[in-house]
C-alpha positions as CSV (number, residue, x, y, z in Angstrom):
1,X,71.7,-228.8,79.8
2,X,72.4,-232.7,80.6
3,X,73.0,-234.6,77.6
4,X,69.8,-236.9,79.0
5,X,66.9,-235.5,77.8
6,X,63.9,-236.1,79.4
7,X,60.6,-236.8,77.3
8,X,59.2,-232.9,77.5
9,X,62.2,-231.3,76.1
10,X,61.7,-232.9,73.1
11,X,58.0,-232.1,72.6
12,X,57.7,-229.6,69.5
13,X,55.5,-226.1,70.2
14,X,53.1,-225.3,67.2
15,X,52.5,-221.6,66.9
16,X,50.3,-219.7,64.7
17,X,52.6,-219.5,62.0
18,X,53.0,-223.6,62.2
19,X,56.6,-223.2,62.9
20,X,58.2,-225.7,65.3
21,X,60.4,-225.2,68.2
22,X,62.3,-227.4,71.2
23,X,61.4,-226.4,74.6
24,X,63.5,-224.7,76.6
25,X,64.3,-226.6,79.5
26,X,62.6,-224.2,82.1
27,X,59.6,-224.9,79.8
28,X,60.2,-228.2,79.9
29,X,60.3,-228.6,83.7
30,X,57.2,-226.6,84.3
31,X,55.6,-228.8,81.6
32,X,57.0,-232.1,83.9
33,X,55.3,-230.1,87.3
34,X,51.9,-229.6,85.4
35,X,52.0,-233.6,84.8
36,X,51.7,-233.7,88.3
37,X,49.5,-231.9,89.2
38,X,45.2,-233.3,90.2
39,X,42.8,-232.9,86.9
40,X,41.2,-230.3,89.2
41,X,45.0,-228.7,89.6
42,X,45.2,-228.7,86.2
43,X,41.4,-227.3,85.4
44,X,42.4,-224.5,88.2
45,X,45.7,-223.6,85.8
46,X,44.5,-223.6,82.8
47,X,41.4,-220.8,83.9
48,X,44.6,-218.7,85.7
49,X,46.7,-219.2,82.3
50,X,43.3,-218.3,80.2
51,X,42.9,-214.8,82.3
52,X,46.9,-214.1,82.4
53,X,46.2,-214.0,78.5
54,X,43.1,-212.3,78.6
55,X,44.7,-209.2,80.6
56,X,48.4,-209.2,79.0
57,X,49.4,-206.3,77.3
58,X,51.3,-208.3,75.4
């Protein structure tokens, strides 16, 4: 990892348990590529997100 850091890999995650974390810089750059995206883009990802949840075994 560069030294630079860019503005998303410094965002903190809250989970459940209110712990904090840094991003890991592949979350990081898919953060950057949904920032890009159309509002409709991003309506579309967060429904696919919403079912990948819903069906996860996980």
């Amino acid at each position: 990892m560069s030294s630079n850091k860019g503005v998303s890999q410094l965002i903190f995650v809250f989970w459940p348990r209110r712990r904090l974390r840094i991003l890991t810089d592949e979350e990081a750059r898919l953060i950057e590529h949904f920032r890009t995206l159309s509002e409709a883009d991003r309506v579309a990802m967060r429904y696919l997100t919403s079912a990948f949840k819903e069906v996860s075994r996980f």
